[in-house]
LUMLUMFI-547012 format. One line per field, with one value per residue (C-alpha): residue number from 1; residue in three letters; y, x, z. Coordinates in steps of 0.001 Angstrom, whole numbers. Layout:
BEGIN
lotor = [NUM, ...] $
kolvo = [ALA, ...] $
y = [Y, ...] $
x = [X, ...] $
z = [Z, ...] $
***
This chain:
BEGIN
lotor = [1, 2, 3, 4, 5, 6, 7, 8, 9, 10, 11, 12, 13, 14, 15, 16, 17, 18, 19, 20, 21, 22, 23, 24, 25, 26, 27, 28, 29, 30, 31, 32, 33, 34, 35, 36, 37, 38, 39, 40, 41, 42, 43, 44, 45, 46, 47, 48, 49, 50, 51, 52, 53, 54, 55, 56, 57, 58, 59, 60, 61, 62, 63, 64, 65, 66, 67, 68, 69, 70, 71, 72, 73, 74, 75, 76, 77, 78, 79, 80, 81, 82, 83, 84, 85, 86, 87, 88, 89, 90, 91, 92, 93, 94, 95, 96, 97, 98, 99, 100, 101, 102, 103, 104, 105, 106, 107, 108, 109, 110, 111, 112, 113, 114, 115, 116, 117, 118, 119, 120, 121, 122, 123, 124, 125, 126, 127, 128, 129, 130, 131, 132, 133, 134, 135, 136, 137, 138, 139, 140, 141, 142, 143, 144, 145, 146, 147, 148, 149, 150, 151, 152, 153, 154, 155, 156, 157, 158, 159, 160, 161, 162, 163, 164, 165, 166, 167, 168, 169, 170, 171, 172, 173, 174, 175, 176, 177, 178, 179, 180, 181, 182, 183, 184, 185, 186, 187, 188, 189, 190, 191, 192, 193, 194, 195, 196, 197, 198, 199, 200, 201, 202, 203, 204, 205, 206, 207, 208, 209, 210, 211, 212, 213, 214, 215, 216, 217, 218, 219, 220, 221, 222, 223, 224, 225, 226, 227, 228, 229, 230, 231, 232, 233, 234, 235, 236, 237, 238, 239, 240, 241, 242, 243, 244, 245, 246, 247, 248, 249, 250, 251, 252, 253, 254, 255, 256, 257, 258, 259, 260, 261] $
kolvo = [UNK, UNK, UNK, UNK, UNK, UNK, UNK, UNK, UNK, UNK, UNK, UNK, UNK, UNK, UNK, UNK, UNK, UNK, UNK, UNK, UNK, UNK, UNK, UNK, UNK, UNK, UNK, UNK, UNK, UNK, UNK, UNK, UNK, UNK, UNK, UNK, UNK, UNK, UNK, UNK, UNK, UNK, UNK, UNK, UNK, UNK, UNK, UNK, UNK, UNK, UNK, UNK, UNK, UNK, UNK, UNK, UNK, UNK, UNK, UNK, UNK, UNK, UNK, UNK, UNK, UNK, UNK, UNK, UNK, UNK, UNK, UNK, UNK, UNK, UNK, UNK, UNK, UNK, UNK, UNK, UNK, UNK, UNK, UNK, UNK, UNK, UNK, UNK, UNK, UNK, UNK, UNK, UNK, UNK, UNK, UNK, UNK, UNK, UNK, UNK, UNK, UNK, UNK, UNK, UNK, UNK, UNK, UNK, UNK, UNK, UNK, UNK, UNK, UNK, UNK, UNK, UNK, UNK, UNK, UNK, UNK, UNK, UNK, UNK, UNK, UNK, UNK, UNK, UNK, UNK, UNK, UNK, UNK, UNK, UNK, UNK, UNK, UNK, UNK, UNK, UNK, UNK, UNK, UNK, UNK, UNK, UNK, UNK, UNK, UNK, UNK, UNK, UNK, UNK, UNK, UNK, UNK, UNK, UNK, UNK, UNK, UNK, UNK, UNK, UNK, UNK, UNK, UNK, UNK, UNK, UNK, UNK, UNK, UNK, UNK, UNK, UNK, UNK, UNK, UNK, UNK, UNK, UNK, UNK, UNK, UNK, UNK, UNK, UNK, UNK, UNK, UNK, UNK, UNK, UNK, UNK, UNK, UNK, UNK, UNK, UNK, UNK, UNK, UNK, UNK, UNK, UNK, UNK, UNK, UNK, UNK, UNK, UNK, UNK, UNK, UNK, UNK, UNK, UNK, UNK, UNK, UNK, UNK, UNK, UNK, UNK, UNK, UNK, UNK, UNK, UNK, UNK, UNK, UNK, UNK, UNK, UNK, UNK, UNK, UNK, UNK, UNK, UNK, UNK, UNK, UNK, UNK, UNK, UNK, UNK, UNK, UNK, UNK, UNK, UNK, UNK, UNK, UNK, UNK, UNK, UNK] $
y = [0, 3315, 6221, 9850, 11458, 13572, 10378, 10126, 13569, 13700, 10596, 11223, 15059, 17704, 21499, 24154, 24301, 21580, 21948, 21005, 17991, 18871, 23215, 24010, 27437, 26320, 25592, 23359, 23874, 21222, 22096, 25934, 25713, 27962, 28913, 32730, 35544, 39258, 38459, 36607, 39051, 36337, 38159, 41889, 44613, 45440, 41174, 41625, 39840, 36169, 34910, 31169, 30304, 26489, 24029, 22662, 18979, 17964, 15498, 14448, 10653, 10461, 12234, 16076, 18407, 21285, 24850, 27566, 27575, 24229, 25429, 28819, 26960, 24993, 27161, 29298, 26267, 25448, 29100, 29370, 25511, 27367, 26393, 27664, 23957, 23685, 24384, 26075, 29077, 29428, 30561, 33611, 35984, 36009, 36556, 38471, 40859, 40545, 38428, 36807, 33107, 32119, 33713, 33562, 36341, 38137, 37800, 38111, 38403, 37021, 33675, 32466, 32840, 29822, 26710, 25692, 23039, 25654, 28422, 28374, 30834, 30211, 32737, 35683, 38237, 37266, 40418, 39833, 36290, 37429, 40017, 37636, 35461, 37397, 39431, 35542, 35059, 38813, 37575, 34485, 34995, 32226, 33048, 30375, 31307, 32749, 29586, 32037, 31728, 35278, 35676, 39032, 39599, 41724, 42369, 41241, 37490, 36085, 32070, 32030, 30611, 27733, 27676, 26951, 23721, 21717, 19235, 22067, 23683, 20211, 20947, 19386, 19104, 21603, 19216, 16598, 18066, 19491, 16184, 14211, 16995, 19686, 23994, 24589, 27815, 29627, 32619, 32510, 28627, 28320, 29394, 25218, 23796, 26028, 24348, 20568, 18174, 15197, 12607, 15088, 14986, 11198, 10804, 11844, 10658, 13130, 11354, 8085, 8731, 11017, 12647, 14625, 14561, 12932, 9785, 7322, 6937, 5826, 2169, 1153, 2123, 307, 2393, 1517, -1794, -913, 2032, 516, 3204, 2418, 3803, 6943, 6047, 9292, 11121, 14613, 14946, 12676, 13974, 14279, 17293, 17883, 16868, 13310, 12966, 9458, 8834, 5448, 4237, 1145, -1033, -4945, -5563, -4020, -755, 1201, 3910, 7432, 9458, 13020, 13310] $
x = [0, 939, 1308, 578, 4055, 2064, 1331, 4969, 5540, 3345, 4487, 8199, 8430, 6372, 5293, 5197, 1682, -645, -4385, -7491, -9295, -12165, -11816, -9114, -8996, -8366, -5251, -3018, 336, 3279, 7153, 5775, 3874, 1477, -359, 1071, -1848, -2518, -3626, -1098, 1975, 2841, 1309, 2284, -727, 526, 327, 3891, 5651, 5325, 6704, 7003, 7849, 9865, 8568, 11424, 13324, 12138, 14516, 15102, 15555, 19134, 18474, 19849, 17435, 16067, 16126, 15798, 18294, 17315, 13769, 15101, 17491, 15389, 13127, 16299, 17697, 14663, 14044, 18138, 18130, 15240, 14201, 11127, 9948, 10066, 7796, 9243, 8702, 5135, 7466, 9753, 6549, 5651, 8900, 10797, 8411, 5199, 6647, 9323, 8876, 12347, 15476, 17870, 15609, 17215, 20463, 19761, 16172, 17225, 18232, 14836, 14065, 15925, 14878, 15841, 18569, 20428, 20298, 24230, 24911, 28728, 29449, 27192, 28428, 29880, 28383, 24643, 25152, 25857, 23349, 20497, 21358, 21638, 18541, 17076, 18291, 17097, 13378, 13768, 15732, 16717, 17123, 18355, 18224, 14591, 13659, 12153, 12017, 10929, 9276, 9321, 7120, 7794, 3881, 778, 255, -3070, -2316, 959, -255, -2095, 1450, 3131, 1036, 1401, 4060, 6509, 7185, 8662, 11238, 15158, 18017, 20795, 23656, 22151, 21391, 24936, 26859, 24514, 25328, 23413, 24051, 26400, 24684, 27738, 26388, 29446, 28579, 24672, 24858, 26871, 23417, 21159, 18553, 20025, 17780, 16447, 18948, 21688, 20058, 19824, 23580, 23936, 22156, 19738, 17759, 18188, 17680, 15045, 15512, 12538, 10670, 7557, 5860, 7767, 11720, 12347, 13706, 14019, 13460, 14170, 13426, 10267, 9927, 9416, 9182, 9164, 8711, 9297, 7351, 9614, 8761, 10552, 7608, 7603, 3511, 1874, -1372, -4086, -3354, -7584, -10673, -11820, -8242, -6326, -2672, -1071, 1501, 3445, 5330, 6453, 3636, 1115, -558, -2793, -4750, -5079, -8520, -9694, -13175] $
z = [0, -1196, 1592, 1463, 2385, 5113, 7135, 7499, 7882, 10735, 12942, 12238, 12708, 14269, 13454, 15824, 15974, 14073, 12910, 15356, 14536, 12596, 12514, 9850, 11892, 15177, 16358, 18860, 19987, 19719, 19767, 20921, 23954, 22732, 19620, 19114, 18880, 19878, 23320, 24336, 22836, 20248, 17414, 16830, 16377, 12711, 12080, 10729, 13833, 15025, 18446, 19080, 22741, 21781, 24354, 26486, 26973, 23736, 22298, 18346, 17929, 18384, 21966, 21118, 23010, 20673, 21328, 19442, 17102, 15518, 14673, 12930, 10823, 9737, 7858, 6861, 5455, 3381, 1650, 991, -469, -3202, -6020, -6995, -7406, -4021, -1526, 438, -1800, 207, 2969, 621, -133, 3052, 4503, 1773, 189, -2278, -5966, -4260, -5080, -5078, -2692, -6123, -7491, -4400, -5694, -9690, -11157, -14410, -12501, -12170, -16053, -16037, -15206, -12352, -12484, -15104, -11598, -10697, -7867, -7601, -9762, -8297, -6227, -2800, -1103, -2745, -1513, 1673, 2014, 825, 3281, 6288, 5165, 5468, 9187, 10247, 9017, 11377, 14663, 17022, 21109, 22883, 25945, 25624, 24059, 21112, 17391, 15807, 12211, 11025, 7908, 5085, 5095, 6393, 5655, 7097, 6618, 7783, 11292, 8790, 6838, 10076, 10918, 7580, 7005, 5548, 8587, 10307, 12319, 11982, 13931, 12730, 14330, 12270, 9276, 8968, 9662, 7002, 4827, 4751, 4612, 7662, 8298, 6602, 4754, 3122, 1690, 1027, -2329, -2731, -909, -3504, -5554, -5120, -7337, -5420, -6674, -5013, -1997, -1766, -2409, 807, 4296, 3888, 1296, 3207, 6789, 9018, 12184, 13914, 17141, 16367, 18247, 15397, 14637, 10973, 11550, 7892, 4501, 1345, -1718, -3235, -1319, 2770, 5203, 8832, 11659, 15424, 18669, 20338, 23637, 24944, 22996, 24837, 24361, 27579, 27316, 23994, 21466, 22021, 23885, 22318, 20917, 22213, 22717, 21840, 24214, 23137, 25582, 25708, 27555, 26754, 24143, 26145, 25154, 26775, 25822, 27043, 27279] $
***
């Protein structure tokens, strides 16, 4: 049986905030430990600031606590890897200003008349590369010791909160990413990580291996043959996302179910 890539998405990584069962406008928090608005300071008057408060000892699979810094590079990461056959490009307008669908346009608009595996950024100017990229980490701001990732917006953008909750805003380890190869978070380097096709991705660990914070660890995965997941059973969540919502704990023994009236 064929699987959406959402259902693995959403067991082997989680989103800041996720959807409500049943009310595509009603939120619930997960990594943040609260779902950011204008009553609770999270959401700035002029709608152009977000706040995200990261929920503490969470652990990724291989144990690493994330903080701040982890959930900032990761959407970073995704807008300067580009491409705009990626999705990520949901997250540039928002972020970078009204048209933007693609951060190379940044550097050179006549880059993305090209298609995209023709883009070469090695041979743009080092101080446009450098200034597109910082201009990337002013828009999203880690503080660690805060425990607060900050989104500034170029304008206005009502659905970012519903952006935030799909399966593109899953959060990575940077430690992890990096060693499997992935952007160092050099601005002096990203323009190497920039629009990588899918077959460069999977020559390295990236393309083979997963590492989130979701209830599941990938165990296994044979191309086109088997995906086998395994129970996290240090899971940070302990009680159900909603009212009527049930947890699965797996043990040896025993699965037991956990339900909120």
């Amino acid at each position: 049986m064929k699987l959406p890539a959402s259902r693995l998405f959403f067991n082997i990584y989680d989103s800041l905030i996720f959807f409500k069962e049943g009310d595509p406008n009603t939120f619930v928090p997960q990594l943040a430990l609260e779902v950011p608005s204008t009553e609770n300071g999270g959401i700035s008057g002029d709608g152009r600031i977000y706040r995200f408060v990261i929920r503490p000892d969470v652990r990724f699979h291989n144990g690493a606590l994330l903080n701040a810094e982890d959930v900032a590079y990761t959407f970073q990461r995704s807008i300067l890897q580009g491409g705009s056959n990626s999705p990520q490009w949901l997250f540039t307008e928002p972020l970078l200003g009204v048209g933007v669908y693609d951060v190379a346009q940044l550097v050179d608009p006549e880059l993305v008349d090209k298609p995209d595996e023709l883009i070469d950024l090695g041979e743009a100017e080092p101080s446009k590369l450098e200034q597109v990229c910082l201009n990337v980490k002013e828009a999203i701001q880690a503080d660690n010791p805060s425990r607060t990732v900050t989104f500034r917006l170029a304008q206005p953008f009502a659905p970012f909160l519903s952006l935030m909750a799909t399966g593109y805003g899953s959060i990575q380890s940077k430690e992890w990413v990096i060693e499997n190869g992935g952007w160092d978070g050099d601005c002096a380097t990203w323009q190497q990580y920039y629009g990588r096709s899918y077959e460069q991705i999977n020559q390295t660990p990236l393309g083979a291996s997963a590492m989130g914070t979701g209830p599941y660890m990938l165990k296994k995965w044979e191309f086109g043959k088997e995906i086998v997941l395994q129970a996290n059973e240090s899971y940070w969540r302990r009680e159900p996302a909603w009212p009527g919502a049930c947890l699965l704990y797996t043990s040896d023994a025993a699965d037991d179910l956990l339900c909120v009236d």
